[in-house]
N, C-alpha and C positions, 0 to 999 in steps of 0.2 A: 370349125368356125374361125376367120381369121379376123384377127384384131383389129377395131376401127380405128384406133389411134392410124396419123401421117406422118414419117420421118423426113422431113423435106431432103434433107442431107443426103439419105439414100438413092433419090433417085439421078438414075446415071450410073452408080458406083458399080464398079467392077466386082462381082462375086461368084463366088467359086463354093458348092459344098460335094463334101463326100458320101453317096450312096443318100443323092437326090431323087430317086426313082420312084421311091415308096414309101408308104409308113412315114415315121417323122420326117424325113428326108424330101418324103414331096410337100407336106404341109410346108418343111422352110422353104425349097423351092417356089410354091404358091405364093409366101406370103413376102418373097424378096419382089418376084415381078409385078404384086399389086400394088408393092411401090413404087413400082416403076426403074427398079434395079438390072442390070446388062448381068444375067445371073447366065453363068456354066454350072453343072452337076456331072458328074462322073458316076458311071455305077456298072453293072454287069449284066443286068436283067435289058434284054432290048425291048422285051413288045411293051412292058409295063412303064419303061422310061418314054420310048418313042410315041404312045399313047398320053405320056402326060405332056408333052411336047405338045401333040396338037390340041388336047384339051386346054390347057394354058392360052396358047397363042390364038387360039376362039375367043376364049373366057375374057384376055383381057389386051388382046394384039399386042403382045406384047411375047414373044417367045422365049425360052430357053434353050438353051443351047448343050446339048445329049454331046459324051463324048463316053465309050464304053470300055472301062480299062478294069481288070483284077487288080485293086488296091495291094495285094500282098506280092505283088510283084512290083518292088521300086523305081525300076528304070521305066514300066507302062505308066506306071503313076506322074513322074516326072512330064513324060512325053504328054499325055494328057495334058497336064498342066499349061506345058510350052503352047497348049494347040487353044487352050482357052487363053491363056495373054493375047494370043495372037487373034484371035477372033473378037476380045472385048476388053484389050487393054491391060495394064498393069494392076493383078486384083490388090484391092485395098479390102477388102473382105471375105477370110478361108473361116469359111464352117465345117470341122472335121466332126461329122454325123457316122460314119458308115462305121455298124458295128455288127459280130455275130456272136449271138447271145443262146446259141444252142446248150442245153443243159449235159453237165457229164459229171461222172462220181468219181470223186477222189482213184478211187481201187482201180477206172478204167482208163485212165488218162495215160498214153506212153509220151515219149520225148516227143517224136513226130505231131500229134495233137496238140500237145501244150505248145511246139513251135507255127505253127498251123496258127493256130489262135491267138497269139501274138502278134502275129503277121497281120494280122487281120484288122484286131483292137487296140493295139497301142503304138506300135512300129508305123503306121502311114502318116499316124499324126503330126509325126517330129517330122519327116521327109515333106509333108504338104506343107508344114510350115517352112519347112529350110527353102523349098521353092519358089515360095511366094515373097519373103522378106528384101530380097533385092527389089521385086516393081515398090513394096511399100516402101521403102527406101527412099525411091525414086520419088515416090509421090506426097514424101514430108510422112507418112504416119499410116496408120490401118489397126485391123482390129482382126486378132485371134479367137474362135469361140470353139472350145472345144464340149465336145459332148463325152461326159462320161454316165453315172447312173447310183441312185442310191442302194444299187445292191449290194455293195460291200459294206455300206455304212448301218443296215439291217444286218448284218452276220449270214444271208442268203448263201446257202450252205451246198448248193445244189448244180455249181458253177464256176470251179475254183479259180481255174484258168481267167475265165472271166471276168472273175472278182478281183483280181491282181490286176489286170490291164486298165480296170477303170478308176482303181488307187491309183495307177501309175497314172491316169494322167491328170489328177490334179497337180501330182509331183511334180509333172511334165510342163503343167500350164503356167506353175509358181517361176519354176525355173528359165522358160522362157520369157516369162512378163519380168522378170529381173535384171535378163538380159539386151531385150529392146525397149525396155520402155524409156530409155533414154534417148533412143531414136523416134518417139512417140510412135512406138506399136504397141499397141495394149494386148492383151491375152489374157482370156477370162473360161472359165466354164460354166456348164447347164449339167448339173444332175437330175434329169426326170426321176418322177419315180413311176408307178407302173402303167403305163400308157396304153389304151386299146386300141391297139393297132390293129391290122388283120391277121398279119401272123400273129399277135398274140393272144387272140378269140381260137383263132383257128389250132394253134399248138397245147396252149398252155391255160387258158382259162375254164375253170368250172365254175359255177354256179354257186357253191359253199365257198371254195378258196377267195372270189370277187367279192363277198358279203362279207367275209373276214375282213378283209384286206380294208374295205370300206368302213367298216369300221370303225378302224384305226385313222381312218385320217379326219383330219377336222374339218375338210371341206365334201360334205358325202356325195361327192358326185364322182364318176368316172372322167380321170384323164383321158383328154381325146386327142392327138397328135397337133391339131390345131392350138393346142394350151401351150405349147412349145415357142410357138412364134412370135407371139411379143416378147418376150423376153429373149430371144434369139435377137429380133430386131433390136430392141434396146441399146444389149449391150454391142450392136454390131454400131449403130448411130450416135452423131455426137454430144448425144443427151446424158453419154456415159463417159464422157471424155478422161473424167479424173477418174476412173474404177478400173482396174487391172487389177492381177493376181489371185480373184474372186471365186467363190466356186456359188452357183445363186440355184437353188437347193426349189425345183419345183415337183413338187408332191401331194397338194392338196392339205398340208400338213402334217403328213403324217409321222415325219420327224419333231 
């Protein structure tokens, strides 16, 4: 469901997210061009990205812009990036979304995995950023939102690799919004917490573990990837002008 709030600000701005194809990734995708935002996405998967391409540009003529690049590879990353400036301007808004949250035990992890996984979840973020900061530059200011996750912040035991990358990039976000925000680039994060996505119906949810889960949180509904995007918006638009360094914790409460 995507939020009725209007950012007037948004519309026009140049945006850019990572592994906009699906899952939370398309919901912010959705919910940048309902505002009327010049949105690029990056992702890997073609039929599922170029499908939301035309679902979009039906929905609301207003299209997005599919460029398909393996984030763990930096110099494809970069190129992507060049090819979205070049298509819709100097971004003033990088949403680093794209994350893999495959589960693995401690005892099976070798070097090769743990660097894999890195590659993936923490390493694109700093490079999308480093990419983008020159057009913000250009453009007086812009807005960093990184995605990390409350699963480190729960002790989620079952993903270590991945539990490190998404510390890391609160780490990442502080340090960053430290170092631009005197250029007025703010840099903020979203820690979901457990979102029903497709893949996560499809991989990892039961029946008991969901009613647990529910539980615990103070708002007993199930997160739906649509719960992402106002707050994504938010802190993309200039209704958050003073908020940088932030990490803005949505979970239904369950923290």
């Amino acid at each position: 469901m995507m939020p009725s709030a209007i950012f007037p600000d948004l519309k026009d701005r140049s945006v850019l997210i990572t592994g906009g194809g699906s899952g939370i990734g398309a919901a912010l995708t959705e919910g940048f061009i309902a505002q009327g935002s010049r949105v690029a996405f990056i992702d890997i998967a073609d039929e599922v990205s170029q499908t939301l391409v035309e679902t979009l540009g039906t929905r609301y003529g207003n299209r997005p812009h599919y460029l398909k690049a393996d984030l763990s590879d930096v110099e494809a990353l970069r190129n992507a990036i060049a090819q979205a400036i070049d298509f819709n301007g100097p971004i003033t808004v990088l949403v680093n979304n794209a994350a893999w949250d495959d589960r693995h035990d401690i005892d099976d992890v070798t070097v090769e995995y743990w660097d894999r996984n890195q590659s993936i979840n923490l390493r694109p973020q700093f490079f999308a950023a480093q990419a983008v900061v020159p057009g913000m530059r250009q453009s007086g200011g812009g807005s960093i939102i990184n995605f990390t996750s409350t699963s480190f912040m729960i002790n989620q035991g079952n993903m270590p690799s991945y539990t490190a990358a998404k510390a890391g990039i609160i780490g990442l976000t502080k340090g960053l919004a430290g170092r631009l925000g005197p250029e007025r680039i703010r840099v903020n994060a979203i820690a979901p917490g457990w979102v029903m996505t497709e893949r996560q119906r499809t991989h990892w949810v039961t029946e008991d573990g969901l009613r647990a889960h529910l539980g615990k949180q103070v708002l007993r509904e199930e997160l739906m990837p649509g719960d992402m995007v106002g707050p994504c918006l938010f802190l993309a638009s200039d209704a958050s002008r003073m908020l940088s360094a932030q990490t803005l914790i949505v979970d239904g409460g369950y923290l």
